[in-house]
C-alpha positions as CSV (number, residue, x, y, z in Angstrom):
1,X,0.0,0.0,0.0
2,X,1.2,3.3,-0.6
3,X,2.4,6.0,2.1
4,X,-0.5,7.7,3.7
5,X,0.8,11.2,3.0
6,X,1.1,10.2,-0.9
7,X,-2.2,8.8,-0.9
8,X,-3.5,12.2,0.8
9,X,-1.6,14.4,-2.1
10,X,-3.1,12.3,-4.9
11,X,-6.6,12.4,-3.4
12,X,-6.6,16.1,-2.9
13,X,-5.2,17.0,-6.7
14,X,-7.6,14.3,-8.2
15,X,-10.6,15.1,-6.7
16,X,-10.0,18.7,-6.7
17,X,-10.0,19.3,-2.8
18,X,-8.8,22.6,-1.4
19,X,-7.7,21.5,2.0
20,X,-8.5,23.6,5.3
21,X,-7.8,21.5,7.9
22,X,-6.2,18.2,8.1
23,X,-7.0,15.9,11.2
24,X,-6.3,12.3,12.1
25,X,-8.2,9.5,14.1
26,X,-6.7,5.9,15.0
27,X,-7.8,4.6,11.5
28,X,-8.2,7.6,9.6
29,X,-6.7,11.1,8.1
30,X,-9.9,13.9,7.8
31,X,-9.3,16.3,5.8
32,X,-12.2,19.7,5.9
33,X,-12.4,21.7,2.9
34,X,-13.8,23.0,-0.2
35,X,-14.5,21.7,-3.4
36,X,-16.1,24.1,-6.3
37,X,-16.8,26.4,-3.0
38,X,-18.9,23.9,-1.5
39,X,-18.2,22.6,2.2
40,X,-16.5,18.8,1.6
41,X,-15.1,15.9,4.1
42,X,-12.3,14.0,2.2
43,X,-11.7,10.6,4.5
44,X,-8.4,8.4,3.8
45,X,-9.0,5.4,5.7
46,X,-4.8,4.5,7.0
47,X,-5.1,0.7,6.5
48,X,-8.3,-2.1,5.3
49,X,-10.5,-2.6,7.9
50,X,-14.1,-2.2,8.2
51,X,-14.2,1.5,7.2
52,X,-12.3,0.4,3.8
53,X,-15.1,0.3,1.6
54,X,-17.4,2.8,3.3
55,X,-18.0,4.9,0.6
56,X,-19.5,2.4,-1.3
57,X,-22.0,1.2,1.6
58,X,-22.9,5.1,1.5
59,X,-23.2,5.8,-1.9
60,X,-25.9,2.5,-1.7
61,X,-28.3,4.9,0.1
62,X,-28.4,7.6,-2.6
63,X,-28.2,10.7,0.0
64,X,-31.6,9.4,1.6
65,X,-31.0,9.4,5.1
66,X,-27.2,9.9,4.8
67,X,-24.5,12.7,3.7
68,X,-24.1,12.6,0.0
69,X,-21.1,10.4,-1.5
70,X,-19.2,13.0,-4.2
71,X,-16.5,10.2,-4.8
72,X,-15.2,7.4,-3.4
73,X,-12.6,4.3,-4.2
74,X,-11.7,1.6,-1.7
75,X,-10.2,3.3,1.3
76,X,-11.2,7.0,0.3
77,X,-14.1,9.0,0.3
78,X,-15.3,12.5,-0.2
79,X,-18.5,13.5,0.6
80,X,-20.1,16.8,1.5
81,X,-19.8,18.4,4.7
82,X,-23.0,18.7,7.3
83,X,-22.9,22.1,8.9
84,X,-22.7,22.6,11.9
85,X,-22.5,18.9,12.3
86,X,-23.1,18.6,15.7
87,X,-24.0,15.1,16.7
88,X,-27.3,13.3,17.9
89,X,-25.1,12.8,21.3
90,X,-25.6,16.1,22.3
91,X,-29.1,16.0,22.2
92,X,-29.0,12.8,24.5
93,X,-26.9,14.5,26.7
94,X,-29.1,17.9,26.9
95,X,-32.1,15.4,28.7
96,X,-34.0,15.1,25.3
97,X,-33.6,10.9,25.0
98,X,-37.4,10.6,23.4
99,X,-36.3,13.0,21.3
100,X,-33.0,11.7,20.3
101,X,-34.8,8.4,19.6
102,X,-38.3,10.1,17.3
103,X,-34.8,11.5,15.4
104,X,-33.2,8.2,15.3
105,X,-36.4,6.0,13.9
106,X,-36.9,9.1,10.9
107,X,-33.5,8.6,10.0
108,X,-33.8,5.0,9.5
109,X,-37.3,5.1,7.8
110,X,-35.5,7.2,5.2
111,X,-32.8,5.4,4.1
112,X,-33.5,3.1,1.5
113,X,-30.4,1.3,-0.1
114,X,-30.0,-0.2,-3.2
115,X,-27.8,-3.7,-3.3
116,X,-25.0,-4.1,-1.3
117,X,-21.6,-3.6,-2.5
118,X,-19.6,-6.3,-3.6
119,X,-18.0,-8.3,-0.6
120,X,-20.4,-6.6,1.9
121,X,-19.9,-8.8,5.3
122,X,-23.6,-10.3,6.7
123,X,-24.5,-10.6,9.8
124,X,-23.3,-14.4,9.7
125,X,-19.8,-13.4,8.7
126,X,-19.5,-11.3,11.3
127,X,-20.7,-13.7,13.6
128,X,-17.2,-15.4,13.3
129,X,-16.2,-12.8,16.2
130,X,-17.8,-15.8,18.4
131,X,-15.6,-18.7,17.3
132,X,-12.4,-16.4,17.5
133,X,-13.0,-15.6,21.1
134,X,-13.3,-18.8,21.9
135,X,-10.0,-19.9,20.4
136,X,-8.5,-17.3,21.6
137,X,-8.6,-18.6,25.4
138,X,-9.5,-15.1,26.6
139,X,-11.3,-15.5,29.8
140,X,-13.2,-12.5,30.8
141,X,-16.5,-13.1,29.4
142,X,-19.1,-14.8,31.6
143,X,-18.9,-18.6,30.0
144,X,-22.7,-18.6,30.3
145,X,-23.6,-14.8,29.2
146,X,-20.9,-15.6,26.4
147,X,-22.7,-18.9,25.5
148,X,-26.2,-17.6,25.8
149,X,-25.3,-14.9,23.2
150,X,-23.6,-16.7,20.9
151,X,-26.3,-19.4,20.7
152,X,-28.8,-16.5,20.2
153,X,-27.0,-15.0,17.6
154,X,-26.5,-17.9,15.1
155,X,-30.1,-18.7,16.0
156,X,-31.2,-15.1,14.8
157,X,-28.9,-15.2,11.5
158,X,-30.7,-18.6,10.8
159,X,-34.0,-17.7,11.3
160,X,-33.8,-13.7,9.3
161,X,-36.6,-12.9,6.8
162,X,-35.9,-10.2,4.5
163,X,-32.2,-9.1,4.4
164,X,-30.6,-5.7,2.8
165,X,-27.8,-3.5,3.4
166,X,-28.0,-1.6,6.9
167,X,-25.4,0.8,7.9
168,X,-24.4,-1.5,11.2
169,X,-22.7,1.2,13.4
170,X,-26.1,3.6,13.3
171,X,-26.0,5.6,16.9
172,X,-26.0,8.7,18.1
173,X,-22.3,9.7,17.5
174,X,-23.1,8.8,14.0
175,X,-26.2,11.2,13.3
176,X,-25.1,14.5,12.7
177,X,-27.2,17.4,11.5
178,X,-27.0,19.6,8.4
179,X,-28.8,22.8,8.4
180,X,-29.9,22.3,5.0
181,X,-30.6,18.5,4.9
182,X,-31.8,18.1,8.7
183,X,-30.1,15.1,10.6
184,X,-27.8,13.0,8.6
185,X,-26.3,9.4,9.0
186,X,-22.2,8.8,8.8
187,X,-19.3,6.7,8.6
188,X,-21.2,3.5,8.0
189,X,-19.5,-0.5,8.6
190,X,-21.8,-1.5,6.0
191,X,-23.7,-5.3,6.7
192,X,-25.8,-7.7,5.4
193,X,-29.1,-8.2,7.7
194,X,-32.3,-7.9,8.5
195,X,-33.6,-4.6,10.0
196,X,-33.8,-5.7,13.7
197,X,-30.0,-6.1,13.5
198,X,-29.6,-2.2,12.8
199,X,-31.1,-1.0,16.5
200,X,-28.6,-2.9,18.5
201,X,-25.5,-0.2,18.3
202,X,-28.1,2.6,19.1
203,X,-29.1,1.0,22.4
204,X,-25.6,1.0,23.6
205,X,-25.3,4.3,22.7
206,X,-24.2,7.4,24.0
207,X,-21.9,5.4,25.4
208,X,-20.8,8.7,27.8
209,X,-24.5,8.0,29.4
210,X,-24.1,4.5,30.1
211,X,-26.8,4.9,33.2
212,X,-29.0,5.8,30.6
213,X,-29.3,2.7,28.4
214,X,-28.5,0.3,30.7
215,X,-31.6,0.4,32.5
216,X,-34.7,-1.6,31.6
217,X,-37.2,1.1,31.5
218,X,-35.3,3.1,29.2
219,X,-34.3,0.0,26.6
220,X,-38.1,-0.8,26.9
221,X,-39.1,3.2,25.9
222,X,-36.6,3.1,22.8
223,X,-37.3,-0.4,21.8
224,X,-41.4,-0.2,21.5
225,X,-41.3,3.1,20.1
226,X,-38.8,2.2,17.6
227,X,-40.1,-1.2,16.5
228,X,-43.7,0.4,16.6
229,X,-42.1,3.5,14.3
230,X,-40.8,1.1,11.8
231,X,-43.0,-1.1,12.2
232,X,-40.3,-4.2,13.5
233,X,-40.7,-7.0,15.6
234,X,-39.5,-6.1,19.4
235,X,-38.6,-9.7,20.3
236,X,-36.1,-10.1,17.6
237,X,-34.9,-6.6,18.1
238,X,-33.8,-7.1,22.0
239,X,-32.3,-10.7,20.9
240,X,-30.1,-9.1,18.5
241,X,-29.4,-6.5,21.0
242,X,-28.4,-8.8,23.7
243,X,-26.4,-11.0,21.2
244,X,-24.4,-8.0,20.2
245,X,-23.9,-6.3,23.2
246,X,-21.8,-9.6,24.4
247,X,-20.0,-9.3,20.5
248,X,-19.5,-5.1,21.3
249,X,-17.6,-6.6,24.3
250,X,-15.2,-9.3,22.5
251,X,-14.5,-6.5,19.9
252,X,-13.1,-4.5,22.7
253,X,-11.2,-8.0,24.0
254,X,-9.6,-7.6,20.0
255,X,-9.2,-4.1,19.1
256,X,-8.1,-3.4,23.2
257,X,-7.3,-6.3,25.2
258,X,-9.6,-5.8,28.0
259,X,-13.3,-5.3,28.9
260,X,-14.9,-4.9,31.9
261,X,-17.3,-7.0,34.0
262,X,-18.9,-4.4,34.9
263,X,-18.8,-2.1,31.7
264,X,-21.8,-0.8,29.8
265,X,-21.8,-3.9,27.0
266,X,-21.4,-6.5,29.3
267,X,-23.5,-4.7,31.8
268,X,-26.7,-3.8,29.0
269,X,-26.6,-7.7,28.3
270,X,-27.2,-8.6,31.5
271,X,-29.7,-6.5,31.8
272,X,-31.8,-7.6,28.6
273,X,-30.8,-11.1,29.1
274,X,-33.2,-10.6,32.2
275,X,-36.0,-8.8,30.1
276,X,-36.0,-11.8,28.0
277,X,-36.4,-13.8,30.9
């Protein structure tokens, strides 16, 4: 692969960028700027992973529900800019959670995609997380909550209706609003699944307000009015929620080396795992 900072040169001269600001993230350089005097994002993802092809999972939606895709190649995108692009987070944070959620269900009512790209993961693929963990002799998951989730997600990926493409990282942090175009969906993983699947990362989200969605009340309150919103079935929903809170917490195990007994994954499947009864 080429050197980052070449890759950044080309990008900008190619796709006519003129540069502002140039930031950097663990996986990414962000560059802020202008292209043909309109506000752009230009996003140069550092090495493959599952923000390499995330132009092409946005582009999928068409602009409905999501920023509009200007250009994009495997591990690069430009798209425009939502201004003042503060994030559905803040809304959570202000005390406005039913709010934050009647956002959350619009958002996904409007986006539509069109197929998946090529080599889009599904929610099988990604199941694999399971099986890894397992070999990997780590022992700070609960053997039972670990076993329990894993047996309820295979069981869910065998048993889907209707699949599509979903964004599969859609939560507050990733809901940002334009002034022109309202609120606005980013920086998609891009998977294969039915729509249940989607409303597990927003129920572990804002992660800076885990007292929030950690307690039963409040999972019940997003859950019925979301399912009821978009018209989805609630049981499936909180499965696939409890599933992947446990899979949240062996991505941490990979990407970190650690997660905590008592953090907000672990913790949020617990406390579903007892909704379900």
């Amino acid at each position: 692969m080429t050197d980052l900072n070449a890759r950044k040169r080309h990008l900008t001269r190619q796709w006519q960028v003129t540069v502002e600001q140039w930031i950097e993230t663990p996986s990414s350089a962000i560059a802020f700027g202008q292209r043909a005097g309109k506000p752009v994002v230009l996003k140069v993802v550092k090495a493959p992973s599952d923000e390499w092809n995330a132009g092409a999972v946005l582009a999928a939606f068409g602009g409905h529900g999501v920023v509009r895709v200007l250009e994009h190649r495997p591990g690069a995108m430009l798209m425009e800019r939502a201004l003042p692009g503060n994030s559905l987070a803040d809304v959570v944070r202000a005390g406005n959670d039913e709010e934050a959620t009647t956002i959350l269900a619009a958002v996904m009512a409007a986006m539509l995609p069109d197929d998946p790209p090529p080599h889009c993961p599904t929610a099988l693929l990604w199941g694999r997380a399971f099986a890894n963990y397992r070999e990997s002799g780590d022992t700070q998951l609960p053997p039972a909550l670990f076993n329990s989730a894993e047996e309820t997600y295979f069981d869910l990926c065998m048993t889907q209706r209707t699949t599509r493409l979903l964004h599969g990282d859609l939560q507050h942090y990733n809901v940002v609003f334009d002034d022109a175009r309202g609120w606005l969906t980013i920086d998609p993983k891009g998977v294969v699944a039915e729509r249940e699947f989607e409303l597990a990362a927003l129920l572990r989200n804002p992660h800076g307000v885990p007292g929030l969605y950690t307690a039963s009340a409040n999972i019940g309150r997003r859950l019925t009015y979301l399912c009821t919103r978009l018209e989805l079935d609630y049981h499936r929903a909180l499965r696939w929620a409890f599933a992947q809170s446990v899979l949240s917490a062996i991505w941490d195990v990979e990407d970190e080396g650690s997660t905590k007994p008592d953090g907000p994954a672990l913790t949020l499947a617990r406390t579903i795992q007892r909704m379900l009864g």
